[in-house]
N, C-alpha and C positions, 0 to 999 in steps of 0.2 A: 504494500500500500504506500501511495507516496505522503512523507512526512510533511507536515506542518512545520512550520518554526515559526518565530513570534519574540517580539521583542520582550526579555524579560522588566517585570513591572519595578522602578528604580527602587534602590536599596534602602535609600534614604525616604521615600514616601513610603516604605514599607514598613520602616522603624517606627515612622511617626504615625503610622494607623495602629500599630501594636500601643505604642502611648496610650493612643486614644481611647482603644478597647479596652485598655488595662484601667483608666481611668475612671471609664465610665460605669466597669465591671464593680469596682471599688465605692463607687456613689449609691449604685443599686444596691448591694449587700449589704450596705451600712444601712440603708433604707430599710430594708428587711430584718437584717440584725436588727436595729431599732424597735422592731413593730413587736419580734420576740420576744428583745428585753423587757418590755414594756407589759406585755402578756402576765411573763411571771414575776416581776417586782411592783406589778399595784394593783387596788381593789377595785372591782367593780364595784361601783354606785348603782345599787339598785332602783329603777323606776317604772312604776305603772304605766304612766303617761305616755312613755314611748313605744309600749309595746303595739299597740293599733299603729302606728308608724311601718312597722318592720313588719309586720302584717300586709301594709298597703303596699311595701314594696316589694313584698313578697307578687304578693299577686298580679302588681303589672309587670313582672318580669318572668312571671309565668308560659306563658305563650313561648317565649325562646328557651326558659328552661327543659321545657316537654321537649322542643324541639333536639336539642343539644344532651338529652337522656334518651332519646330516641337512639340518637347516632351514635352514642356513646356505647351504648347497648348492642349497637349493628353490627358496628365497624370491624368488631375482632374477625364478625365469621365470616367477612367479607373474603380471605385466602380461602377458605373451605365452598363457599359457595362456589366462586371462582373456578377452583378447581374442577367440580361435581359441574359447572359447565360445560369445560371445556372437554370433560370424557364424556357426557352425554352428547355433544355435536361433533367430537373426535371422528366418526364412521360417516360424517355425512357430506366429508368433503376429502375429495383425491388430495393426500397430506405430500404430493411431490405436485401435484398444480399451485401454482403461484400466478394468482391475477395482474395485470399490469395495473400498476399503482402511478397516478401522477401525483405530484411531487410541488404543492404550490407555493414558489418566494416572494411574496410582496416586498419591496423595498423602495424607502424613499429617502435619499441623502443618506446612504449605509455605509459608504467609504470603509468605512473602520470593521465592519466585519463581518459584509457580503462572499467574500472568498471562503473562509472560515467556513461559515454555515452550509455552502454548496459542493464543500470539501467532505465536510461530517455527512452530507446526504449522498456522496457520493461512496465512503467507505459502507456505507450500512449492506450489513450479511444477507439484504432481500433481496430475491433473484431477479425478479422482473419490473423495471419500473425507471419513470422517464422526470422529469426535472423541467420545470417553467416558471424560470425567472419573471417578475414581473417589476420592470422599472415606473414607476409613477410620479415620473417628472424631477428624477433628482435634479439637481442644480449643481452636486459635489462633482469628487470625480466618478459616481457610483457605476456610470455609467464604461468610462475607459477602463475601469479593474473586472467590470464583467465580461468587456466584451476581450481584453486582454487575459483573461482566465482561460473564455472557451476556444480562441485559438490556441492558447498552450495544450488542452485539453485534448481538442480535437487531433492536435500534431504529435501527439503524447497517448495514445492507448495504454499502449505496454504498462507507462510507469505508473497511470492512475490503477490499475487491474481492472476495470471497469467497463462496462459498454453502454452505458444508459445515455441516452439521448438527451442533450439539453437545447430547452426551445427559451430564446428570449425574445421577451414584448420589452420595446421604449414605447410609451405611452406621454401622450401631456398629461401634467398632475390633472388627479379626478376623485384623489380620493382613494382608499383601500378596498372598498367595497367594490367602487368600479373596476378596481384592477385585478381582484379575483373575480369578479365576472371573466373579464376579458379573457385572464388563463383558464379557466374555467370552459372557454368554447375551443380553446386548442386543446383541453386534457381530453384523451383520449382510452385513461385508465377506467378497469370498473370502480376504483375506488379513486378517491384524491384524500391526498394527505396536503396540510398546511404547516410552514415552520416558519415560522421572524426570523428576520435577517442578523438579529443579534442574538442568536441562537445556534447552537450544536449540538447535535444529536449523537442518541446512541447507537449505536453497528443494528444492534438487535427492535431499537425501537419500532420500526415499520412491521417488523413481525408480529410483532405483539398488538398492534394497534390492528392490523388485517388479521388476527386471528379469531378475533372480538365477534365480526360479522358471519362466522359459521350460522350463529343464529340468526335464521333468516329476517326475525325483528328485529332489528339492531342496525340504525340506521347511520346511526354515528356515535365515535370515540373518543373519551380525553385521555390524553395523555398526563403523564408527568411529570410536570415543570419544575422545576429548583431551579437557584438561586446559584451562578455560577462565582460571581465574584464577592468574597466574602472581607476583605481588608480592612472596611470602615465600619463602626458602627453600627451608621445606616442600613448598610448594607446585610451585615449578621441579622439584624433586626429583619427584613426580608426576608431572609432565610428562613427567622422561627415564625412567618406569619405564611410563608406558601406550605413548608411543611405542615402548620397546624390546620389550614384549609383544607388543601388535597388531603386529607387526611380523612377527611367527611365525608371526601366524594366516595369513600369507601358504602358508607353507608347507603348513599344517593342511587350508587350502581349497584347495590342488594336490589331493590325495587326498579332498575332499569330507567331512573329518572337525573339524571345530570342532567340537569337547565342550563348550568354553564361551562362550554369545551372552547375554553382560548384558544385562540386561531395560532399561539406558540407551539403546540404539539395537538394539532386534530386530526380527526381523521372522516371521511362521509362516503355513504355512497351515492355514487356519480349519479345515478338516476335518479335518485332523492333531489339531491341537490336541483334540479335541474327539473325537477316536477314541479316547486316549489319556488322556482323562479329568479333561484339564486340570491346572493346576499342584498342586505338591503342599504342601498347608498344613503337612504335620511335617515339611518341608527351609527351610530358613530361607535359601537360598540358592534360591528357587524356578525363577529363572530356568536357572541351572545344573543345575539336576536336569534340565528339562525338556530340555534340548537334546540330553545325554546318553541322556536315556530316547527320545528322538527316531530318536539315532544305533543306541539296542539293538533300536529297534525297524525298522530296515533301512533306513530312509532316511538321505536324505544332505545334509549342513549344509554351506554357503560362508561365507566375509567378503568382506563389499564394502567395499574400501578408500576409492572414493571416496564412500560414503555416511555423510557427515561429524557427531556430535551433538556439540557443546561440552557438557561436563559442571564443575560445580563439585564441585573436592575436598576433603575437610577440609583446614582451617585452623589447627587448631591439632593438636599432639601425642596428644592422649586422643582426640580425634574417627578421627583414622586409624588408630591403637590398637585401638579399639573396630570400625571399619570391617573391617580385615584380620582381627578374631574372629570376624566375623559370615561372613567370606568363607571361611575357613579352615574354623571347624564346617562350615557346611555344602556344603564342598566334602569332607570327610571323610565327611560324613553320605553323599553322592552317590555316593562310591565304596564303600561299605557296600552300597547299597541297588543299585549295579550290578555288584557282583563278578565277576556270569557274564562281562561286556564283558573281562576281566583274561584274555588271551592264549585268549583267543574263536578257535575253528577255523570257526564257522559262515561258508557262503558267503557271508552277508547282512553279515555283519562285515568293516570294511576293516583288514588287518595293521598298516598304518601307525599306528590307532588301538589296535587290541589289544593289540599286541603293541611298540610302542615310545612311543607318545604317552602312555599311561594308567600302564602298569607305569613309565615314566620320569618322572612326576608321582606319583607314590606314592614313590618311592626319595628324590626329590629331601626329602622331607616328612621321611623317616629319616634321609637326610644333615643335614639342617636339625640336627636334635637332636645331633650330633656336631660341626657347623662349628668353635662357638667352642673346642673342643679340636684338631682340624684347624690351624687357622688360629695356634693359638698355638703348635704344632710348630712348622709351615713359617716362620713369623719369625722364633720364637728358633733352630732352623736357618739362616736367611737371616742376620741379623747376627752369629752367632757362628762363621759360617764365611765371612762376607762376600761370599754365591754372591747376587748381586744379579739375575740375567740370567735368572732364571725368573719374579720379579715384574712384573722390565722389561718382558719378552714378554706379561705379562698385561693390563699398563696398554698396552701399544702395540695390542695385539690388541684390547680393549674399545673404545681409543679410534675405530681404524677401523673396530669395526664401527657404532659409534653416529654414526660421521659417512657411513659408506655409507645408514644406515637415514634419516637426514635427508635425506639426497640423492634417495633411491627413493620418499618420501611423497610424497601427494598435494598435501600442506600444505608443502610443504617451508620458502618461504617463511615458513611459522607457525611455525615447528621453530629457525629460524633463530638463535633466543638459546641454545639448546642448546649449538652448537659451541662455548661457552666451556667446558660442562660435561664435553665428551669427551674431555680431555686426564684431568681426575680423575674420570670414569665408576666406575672404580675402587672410589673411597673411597663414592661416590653410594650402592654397590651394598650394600657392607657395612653403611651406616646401614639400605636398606629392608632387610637380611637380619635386623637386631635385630629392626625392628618384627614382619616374620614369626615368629621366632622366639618373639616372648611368644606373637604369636597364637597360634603353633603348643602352646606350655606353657600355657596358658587351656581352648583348646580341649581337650586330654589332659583337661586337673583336670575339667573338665563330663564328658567320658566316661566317667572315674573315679565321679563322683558323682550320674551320670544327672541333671544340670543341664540344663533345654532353654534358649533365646534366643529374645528378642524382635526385632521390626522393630526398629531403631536410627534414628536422627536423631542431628545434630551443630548445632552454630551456623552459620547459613548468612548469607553476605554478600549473596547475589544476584550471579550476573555481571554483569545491566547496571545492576549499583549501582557496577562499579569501571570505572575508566577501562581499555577494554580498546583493544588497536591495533587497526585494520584489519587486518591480515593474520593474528590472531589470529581475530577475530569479522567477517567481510568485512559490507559495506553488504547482501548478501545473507541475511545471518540475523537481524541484529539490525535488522527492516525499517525501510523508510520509502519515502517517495514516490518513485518508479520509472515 
């Protein structure tokens, strides 16, 4: 396979992110240490008065609790289930036929790490399957590194090992959705797979995302996404917030109901696709509508846990900011334009979906806009009556379940720097609750003001521009001679 190489990330920004971690690691633990000490060196103050309080917040936070006991409950038997599917449809498909799969790149000003990702899709162990760049008006040089890629490529058989066909579109900017339309009419596979351009994959990924569809219900696939560049802060913090999500989707694809398959590792079939009209350009979130619209339309969506894409995440503050606006609108928009799916009697509709996944992703959105009033009760309740043992139980609770979800990943090993973070999970959770929370105040004010959104971009490092571990980016994805 031919190697990658890549600038390693400088030594001296690497010392200073280790700083960073170490420091921030040290503000949390004292936080938490504190909450401990505090537990067994004072008395609670007993009072009647607040107990109807803890009561009321008991009850409106109800609704997500069920939800998040549900899954909690699910998730483990989600390998066993898994399993018991894939030998009940094992006999129902010729296991040496391999479907032509296309292979879809949307990219807009990718400079930084369009080769990368067309490299990782070209190493992967799947036999049959074709590659469609889709350029959408970069302005970088996105466009001279692709097209200077596919003549090295094309002149180069031999040394990629590969045969797969790559087709590219330059398109004028139109948008993401337009431009997986457009590849979309040159795919020619039974299935399409989708990957972001700041994205690499695993050798194995596409197998596992195309083995999904044995059942013939089974219209489309998520993948699983992590967190490739881990340096910053920020950035770890990312990390424990994809693995604690995908984590759920365990539960979601028990019941055949994944609402949301990021267009970073999906997977559909073409016919589907394409009955349905393709993605929709006034959802800015286009992959998420589609999967939705997927779901309204009676078929039935899994996650494959071990079909692995490393993704880069913003790096700095505004970039994730602007990320969670983009995710937020139109995950809002999505439930607008799917209302009927909101406690859905139809036979085609799964309850699980209708009636507690969707309605309890809506609540949570209203809760949101209340938190920081929430949250300033129960502490200044907590220290002025010194009842520490309901926080206690929350940090203890968080922390075991984010060291169970390390335990039960595929990647466990890559998860591995996490367990310093699941002692203060805790505090992790309240910083991404701000960042939702502007999203969530951004998004209102566009609604308000009939505001639409654009495709967004951020500053991209490139993951194999930073020194990543093995057990992060295994010698399988990031190729070389084999």
């Amino acid at each position: 396979m031919a190697r990658v190489v890549g600038a390693r990330y400088p030594m001296n920004q690497t010392v200073n992110s280790l700083w960073r971690c170490a420091l921030v690691l040290c503000v949390l633990y004292s936080a938490t240490a504190g909450i401990v000490y505090l537990y067994y060196t004072t008395t609670q103050i007993e009072s009647e008065a607040f107990s109807g309080l803890r009561l009321a917040i008991v009850i409106l936070l109800a609704p997500l609790l069920l939800k998040y006991l549900v899954q909690l409950v699910v998730s483990p038997f989600y390998s066993l289930i898994e399993k018991s599917r894939e030998n009940r449809f094992k006999n129902s498909a010729n296991p040496s036929h391999s479907p032509l799969v296309s292979v879809l790149i949307p990219a807009w000003n990718e400079e930084v790490g369009i080769i990368k990702t067309i490299r990782s899709v070209l190493a992967s162990r799947y036999a049959n399957f074709e590659i469609i760049v889709i350029n959408d008006g970069s302005t970088d040089s996105t466009h001279e590194q692709i097209s200077g890629f596919i003549s090295e490529y094309q002149n180069n058989w031999a040394e990629f090992d590969c045969d797969a066909e790559i087709k590219y579109l330059r398109l004028p900017n139109g948008g993401k959705a337009n431009a997986m339309n457009q590849g979309l009419k040159l795919a020619q596979g039974e299935f399409v797979v989708t990957i972001d351009a700041d994205s690499v994959m695993h050798k194995q990924a596409i197998n596992n995302l195309i083995k999904r569809f044995r059942d013939p219900t089974v219209a489309a696939v998520a993948g699983n996404v992590v967190i490739g560049n881990r340096h910053k802060p920020i950035e770890l913090m990312q990390q424990l917030e994809y693995l604690y999500g995908f984590f759920f989707k365990r539960a979601d694809s028990v019941f055949k109901s994944v609402y949301i398959i990021g267009g970073a590792a999906a997977a559909y079939r073409t016919e589907v696709l394409r009955e349905l009209g393709g993605f929709d350009s006034e959802i800015i979130t286009e992959d998420i509508e589609m999967s939705t619209r997927i779901l309204s339309a009676g078929y039935k969506t899994r996650y494959a846990a071990d079909a692995v894409v490393y993704t880069e995440g913003p790096a700095d503050w505004k970039g994730l900011c602007d990320q969670r606006l983009r995710w937020k609108f139109g995950r809002l928009l999505t439930f607008i334009k799917h209302k009927n799916l909101f406690f859905s009697g139809k036979k085609q509709h799964n309850p699980y979906l209708t009636c507690l996944l969707l309605p309890a992703a809506l609540y949570a959105e209203l809760a949101l806009l209340f938190e920081g009033l929430l949250l300033t009760v129960f502490f200044a309740y907590t220290i002025y009556f010194n009842d520490y043992l309901p926080l206690l139980l929350v940090i203890s609770f968080l922390a075991l379940v984010v060291t169970t979800q390390i335990a039960l990943d595929v990647s466990a090993r890559s998860h591995a720097n996490l367990l310093l973070l699941a002692p203060v999970a805790w505090l992790v959770f309240y910083v991404i609750d701000i960042i939702e929370f502007q999203a969530l105040y951004r998004s209102l004010k566009r609604f308000i003001k009939r505001e639409e959104l654009q495709w967004q971009r951020w500053v991209r490092v490139g993951l194999i521009n930073q020194t990543i571990n093995q057990t992060v980016a295994p010698a399988e994805i990031i190729s070389e001679t084999d």
